[in-house]
N, C-alpha and C positions, 0 to 999 in steps of 0.2 A: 727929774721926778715924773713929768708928764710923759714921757717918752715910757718911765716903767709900765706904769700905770694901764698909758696904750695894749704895749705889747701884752701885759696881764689880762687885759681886756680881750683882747683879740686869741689869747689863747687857751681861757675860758670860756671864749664863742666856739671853739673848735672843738672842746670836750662834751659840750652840752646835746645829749643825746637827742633825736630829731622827737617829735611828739607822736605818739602812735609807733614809736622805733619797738623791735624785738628784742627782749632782756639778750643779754650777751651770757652765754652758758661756760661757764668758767669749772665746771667738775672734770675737764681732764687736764686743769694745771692751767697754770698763766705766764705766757709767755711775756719778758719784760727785757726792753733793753735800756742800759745805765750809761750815764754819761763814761767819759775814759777815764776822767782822775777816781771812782770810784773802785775803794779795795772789794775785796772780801768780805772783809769785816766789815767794812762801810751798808754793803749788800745786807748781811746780816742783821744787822742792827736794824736796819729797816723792815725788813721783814719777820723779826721777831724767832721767837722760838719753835720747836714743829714745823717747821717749814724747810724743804729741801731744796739745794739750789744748783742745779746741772747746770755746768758752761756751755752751749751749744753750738757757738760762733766766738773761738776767743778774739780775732780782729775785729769783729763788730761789738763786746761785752756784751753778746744776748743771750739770756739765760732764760730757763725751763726751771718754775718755780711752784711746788707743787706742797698743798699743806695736806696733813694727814686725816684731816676732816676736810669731804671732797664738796658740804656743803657751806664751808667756809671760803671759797674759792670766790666768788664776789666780794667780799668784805676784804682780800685779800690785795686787789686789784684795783678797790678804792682808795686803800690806805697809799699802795706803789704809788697813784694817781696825784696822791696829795704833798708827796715827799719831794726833797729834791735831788738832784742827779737822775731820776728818772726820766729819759727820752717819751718811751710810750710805752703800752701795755698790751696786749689782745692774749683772745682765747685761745687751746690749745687745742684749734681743730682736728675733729677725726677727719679723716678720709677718705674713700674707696677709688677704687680702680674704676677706670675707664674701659672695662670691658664690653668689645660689642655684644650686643642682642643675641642671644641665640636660642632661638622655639626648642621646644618641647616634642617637636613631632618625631617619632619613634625611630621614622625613616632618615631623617635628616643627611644624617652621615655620609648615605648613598647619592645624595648629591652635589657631584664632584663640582658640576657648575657652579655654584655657589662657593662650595669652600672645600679644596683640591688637600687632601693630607698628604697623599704623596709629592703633588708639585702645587704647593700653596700658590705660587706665578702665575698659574695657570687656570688660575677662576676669576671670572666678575669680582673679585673682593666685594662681597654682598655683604661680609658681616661687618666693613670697615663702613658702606654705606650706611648699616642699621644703625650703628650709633646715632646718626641722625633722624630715624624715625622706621617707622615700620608700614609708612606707603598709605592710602586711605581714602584722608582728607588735608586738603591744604591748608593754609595756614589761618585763610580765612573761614575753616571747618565745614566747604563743599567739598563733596563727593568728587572722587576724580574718578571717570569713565574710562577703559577701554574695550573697544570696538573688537572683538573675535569674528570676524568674515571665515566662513569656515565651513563643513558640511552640518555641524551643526556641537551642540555641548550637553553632557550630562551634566547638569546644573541642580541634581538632586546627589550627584555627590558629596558624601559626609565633608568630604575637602573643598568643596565649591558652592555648597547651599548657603554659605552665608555671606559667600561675595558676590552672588548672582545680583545683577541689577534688576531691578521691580520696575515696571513703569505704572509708580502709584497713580498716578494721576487717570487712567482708562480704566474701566472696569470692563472686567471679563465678562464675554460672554451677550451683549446687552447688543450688538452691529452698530454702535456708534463710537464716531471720532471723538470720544471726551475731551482728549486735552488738546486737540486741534495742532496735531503735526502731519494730518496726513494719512495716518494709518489706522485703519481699525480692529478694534480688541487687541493691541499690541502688548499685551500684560507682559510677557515675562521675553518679548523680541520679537525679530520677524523672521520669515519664512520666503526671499524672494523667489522662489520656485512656484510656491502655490499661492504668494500675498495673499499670506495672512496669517494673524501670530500663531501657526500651530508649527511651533519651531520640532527639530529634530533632537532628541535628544538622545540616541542611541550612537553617536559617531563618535567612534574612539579614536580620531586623528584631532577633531577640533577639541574633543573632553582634555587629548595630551596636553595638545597648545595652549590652552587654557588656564591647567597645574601650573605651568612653566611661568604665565605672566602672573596668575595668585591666586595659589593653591593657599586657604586660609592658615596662618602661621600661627604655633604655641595652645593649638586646639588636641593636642596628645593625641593626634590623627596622620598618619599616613606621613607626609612630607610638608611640604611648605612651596611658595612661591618668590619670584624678588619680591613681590607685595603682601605683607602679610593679610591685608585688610584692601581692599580695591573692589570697583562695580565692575563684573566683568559682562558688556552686552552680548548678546546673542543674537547674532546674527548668521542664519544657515543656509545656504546655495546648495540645491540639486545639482543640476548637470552642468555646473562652474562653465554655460556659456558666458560670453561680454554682454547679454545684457544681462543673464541674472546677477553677474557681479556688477555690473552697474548701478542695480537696484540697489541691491545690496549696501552698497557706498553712498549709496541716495540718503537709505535710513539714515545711518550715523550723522551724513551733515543735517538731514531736516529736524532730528533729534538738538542738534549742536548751535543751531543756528533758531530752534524755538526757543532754547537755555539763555540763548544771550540775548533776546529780543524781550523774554520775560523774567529777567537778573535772577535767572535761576529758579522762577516758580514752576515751571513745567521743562517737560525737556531733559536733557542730559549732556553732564558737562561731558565731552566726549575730548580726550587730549587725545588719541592715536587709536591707530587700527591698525591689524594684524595681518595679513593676508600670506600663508604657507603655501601657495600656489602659482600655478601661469603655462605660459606658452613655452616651451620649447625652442629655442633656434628662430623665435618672432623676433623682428625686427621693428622696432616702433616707431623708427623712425620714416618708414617706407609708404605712410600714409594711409596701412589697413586700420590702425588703432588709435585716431586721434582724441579718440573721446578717453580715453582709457587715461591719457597725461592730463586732459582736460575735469576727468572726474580731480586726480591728487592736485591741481592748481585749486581747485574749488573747495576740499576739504582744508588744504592748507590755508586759504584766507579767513576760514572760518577759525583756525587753529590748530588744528589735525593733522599729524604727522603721521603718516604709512609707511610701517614698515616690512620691508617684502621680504620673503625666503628666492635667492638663485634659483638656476637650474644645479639640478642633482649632478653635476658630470664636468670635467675639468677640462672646462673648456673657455675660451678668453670671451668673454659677454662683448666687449668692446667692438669686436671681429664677427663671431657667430653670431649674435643678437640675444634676446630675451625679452617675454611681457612678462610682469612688468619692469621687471630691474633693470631690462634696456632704455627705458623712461627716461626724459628728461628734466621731472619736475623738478624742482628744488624741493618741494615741500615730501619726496617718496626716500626716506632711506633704507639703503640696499645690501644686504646681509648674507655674508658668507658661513661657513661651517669650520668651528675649530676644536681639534680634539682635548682630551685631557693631559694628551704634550703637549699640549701647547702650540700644534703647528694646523697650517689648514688642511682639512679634511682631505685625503686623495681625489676622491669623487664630490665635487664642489666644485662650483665656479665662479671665477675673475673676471677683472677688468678697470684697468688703470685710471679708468675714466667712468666707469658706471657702476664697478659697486665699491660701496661707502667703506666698510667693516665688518669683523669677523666676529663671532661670538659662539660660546659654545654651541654644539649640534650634535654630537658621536655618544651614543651612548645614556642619553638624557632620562632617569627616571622622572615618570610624570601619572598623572592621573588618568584611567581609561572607565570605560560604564563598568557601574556596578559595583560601587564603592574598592576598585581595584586600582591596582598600582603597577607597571608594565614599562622597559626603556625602549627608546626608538632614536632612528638615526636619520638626519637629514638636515638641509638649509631651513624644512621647516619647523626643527627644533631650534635653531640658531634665530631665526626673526622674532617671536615671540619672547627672548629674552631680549631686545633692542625694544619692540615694542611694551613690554613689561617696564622696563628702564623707562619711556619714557614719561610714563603712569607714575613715576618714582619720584620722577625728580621735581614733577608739579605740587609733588607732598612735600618736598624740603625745600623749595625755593623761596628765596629772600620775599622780602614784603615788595621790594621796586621790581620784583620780577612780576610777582602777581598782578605790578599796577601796569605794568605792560601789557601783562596778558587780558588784560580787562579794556585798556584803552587798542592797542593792535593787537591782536590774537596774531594774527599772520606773521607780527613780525617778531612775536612771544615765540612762538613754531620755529620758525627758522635759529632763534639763539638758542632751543634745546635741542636742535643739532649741530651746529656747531661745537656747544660743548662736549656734545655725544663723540663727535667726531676727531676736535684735541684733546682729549684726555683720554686716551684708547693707550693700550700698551704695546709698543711698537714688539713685532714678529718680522723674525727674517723671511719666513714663508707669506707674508702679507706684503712687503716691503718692492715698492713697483710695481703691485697687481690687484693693489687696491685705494681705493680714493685715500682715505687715512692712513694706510699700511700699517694697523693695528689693530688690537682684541678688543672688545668692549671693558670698561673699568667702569664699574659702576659706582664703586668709593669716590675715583678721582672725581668723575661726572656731577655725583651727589653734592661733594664740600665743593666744587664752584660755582654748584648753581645755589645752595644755602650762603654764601656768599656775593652773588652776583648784584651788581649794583651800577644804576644809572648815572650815579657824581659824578662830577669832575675826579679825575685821576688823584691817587694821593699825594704824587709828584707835586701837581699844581695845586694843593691844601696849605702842604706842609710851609712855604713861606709864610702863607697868610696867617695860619696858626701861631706859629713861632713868632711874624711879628707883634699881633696881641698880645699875646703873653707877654712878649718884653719892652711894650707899650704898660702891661698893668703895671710888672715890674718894675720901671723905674718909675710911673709916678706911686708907687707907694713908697719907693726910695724917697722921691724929696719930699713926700709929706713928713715921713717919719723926720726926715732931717731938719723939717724945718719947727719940731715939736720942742 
């Protein structure tokens, strides 16, 4: 009797809704499954009259039990609750498709990088990444920066005016350093040509690059970017010497490194930089460009991943040279040009050992001045979407990702290339002439880093777990047995 009694008790405890629980909506039917000795008839009778009863699983007796009054459907599932031969009860949930995201921009369609109709293989799967978000803010609801080093951005395009980064903290106009990074009047970027914020906005190279990493998404405007929602900085270089791109790299870290020094009140959380440019046939390793690897070792401790466009021409980097992709930083990844076959670009360039992965580049519709739309071809269409990606994946990453990139930035940098770099779609034309020998996959990249996690492995759980549990389980075996 006291063993009934128990188990009554215990399985009263387990029906008893939590306090503050959500009523359970039972208007599309109540799904109920019944012990096995129970007929038909036995079902019936319980359920009374008006009530319909579909077999849905006859080796499990689970039925689809639905009364002709859709608001009698709780009273229905009370009554199931209180009978016997009933196992358990729940609602008859609707529900929808897991389709990913897809904007509203007019244009969409014509960008093949994203999502390829004729050879679906042969895009970023950007819409398989959207399911998971639409790029932005991380998870902790900071802004994520990337860096455009560039000749400069129309950042009053209808598709770019509402991802431009602001630096609220300066006020225009006034010759003072407000928010103490360095720069003055830096309102909407800098200018390392003339220092000082009177950025360029007429360049329709960096306006492209710029669409490609986040042309604002689902604004029934033009196109879209991998980001729907991203700060994209401005930063514009004249005569692309080393040192005004020095400068230039300077901003993003003094910006990235005042962020972390004041948890975010000034500053800009800056994850990656863009750079569609370089040296031809330079060698970096020859000791004209040391500051050049010494800038991406600097940006990378801070967090910052740079990613570069090749040279335009097919030629082996590893043998011929290049700045920067001849580089040897860790923290610089190096990005080839892949068309919408899916194969690398004819006029592109390799290197077994120096550059990283391919990513679209042939053909790329994107943003240029004047609220216009224009496609263009090159490595420096193909880096901007690696750099876009990396802006990406700061918005989907797990919580132990973010607590890394909070405690080491540097070593937060190096595992979202990593990931950047196994989870790429291996190409036979990539395969031996590039570090990864694969296309960018921004899906795969996405779910492992929304996934990525510090723990111990679940190999090394799974004992532990499974011994608890069957540590509860038998001592609630000999309690009961000894009732």
């Amino acid at each position: 009797m006291k063993r009934r009694v128990v188990l009554a008790l215990v399985a009263g405890l387990l029906s008893v809704a939590a306090p503050g629980a959500k009523a359970l909506d039972y208007s599309n039917g109540v799904i109920a499954r019944f012990a096995p000795h129970m007929s038909v008839t036995d079902i019936q009778h319980i359920v009374g009259p008006g009530v319909t009863a579909e077999l849905l699983v006859p080796e499990s007796g689970i039925y689809l039990l639905k009364d002709s009054n859709k608001s009698t459907g709780t009273f229905l599932a009370q009554r199931l609750n209180k009978a016997i031969g009933v196992v358990y009860t729940q609602p008859n949930h609707p529900m929808t498709l897991r389709s990913a995201n897809k904007p509203n921009d007019p244009r969409y369609a014509e960008l093949w990088s994203l999502k390829n109709a004729q050879k679906p293989n042969a895009d970023i799967h950007a819409e398989d990444a959207w399911t998971l978000g639409t790029g932005g803010k991380d998870r902790a609801g900071r802004d994520i920066v990337v860096a455009v080093i560039d000749g400069g951005i129309d950042y009053t395009h209808e598709d770019l005016v509402d991802n431009h980064w602001v630096n609220t903290k300066e006020i225009a106009g006034n010759g003072i350093d407000d928010d103490g990074n360095g720069y003055i009047d830096d309102v909407n970027g800098w200018d390392s040509t003339s220092n000082s914020g009177n950025v360029n906005t007429g360049a329709s190279h960096g306006t492209h690059v710029s669409g490609i990493v986040g042309a604002k998404g689902d604004n029934g405007k033009d196109g879209v970017g991998i980001n729907w929602n991203v700060k994209i900085m401005t930063v514009s270089v004249g005569g692309f010497s080393s040192a005004d791109v020095l400068k230039a790299y300077g901003y993003a870290l003094a910006n990235k490194k005042l962020w972390i020094q004041t948890n975010g009140a000034k500053g800009a959380n800056v994850v990656a930089t863009n750079s569609s440019f370089g040296y031809d046939y330079a060698k970096c390793d020859t000791g004209e460009y040391p500051a050049w690897n010494d800038m991406y070792n600097q940006l990378g401790q801070a967090g910052i991943l740079s990613a570069a466009a090749t040279i335009n021409s097919s030629v082996d980097v590893d043998v011929e040279g290049d700045v920067p992709t001849g580089c040897g930083s860790d923290y610089l990844v190096t990005v080839t040009n892949t068309t919408k076959d899916d194969v690398k670009y004819s006029s592109a360039g390799y290197g077994k050992t120096q550059i990283d992965l391919g990513a679209p580049g042939t053909d790329i519709l994107s943003t240029v001045p004047g609220n216009g739309m224009r496609t263009m071809t090159g490595t420096s269409m193909a880096s901007p979407h690696v750099a876009g990606s990396i802006g990406f994946l700061y918005s989907v990453a797990s919580n132990d990702f973010l607590e890394l990139a909070d405690k080491d930035p540097a070593k937060a940098a190096l595992e979202v290339k990593r990931v950047l770099l196994g989870t790429t779609d291996a190409l036979p034309s990539l395969q031996g002439v590039t570090v990864s020998g694969g296309r960018l996959n921004l899906g795969h990249a996405a779910r492992a880093m929304s996934l990525y996690s510090t723990a111990p492995t679940r190999d090394l759980l799974n004992p532990i777990v499974e011994g608890i549990q069957q540590g509860i389980l038998d001592a609630l075996s000999g309690a009961v047995d000894q009732i």
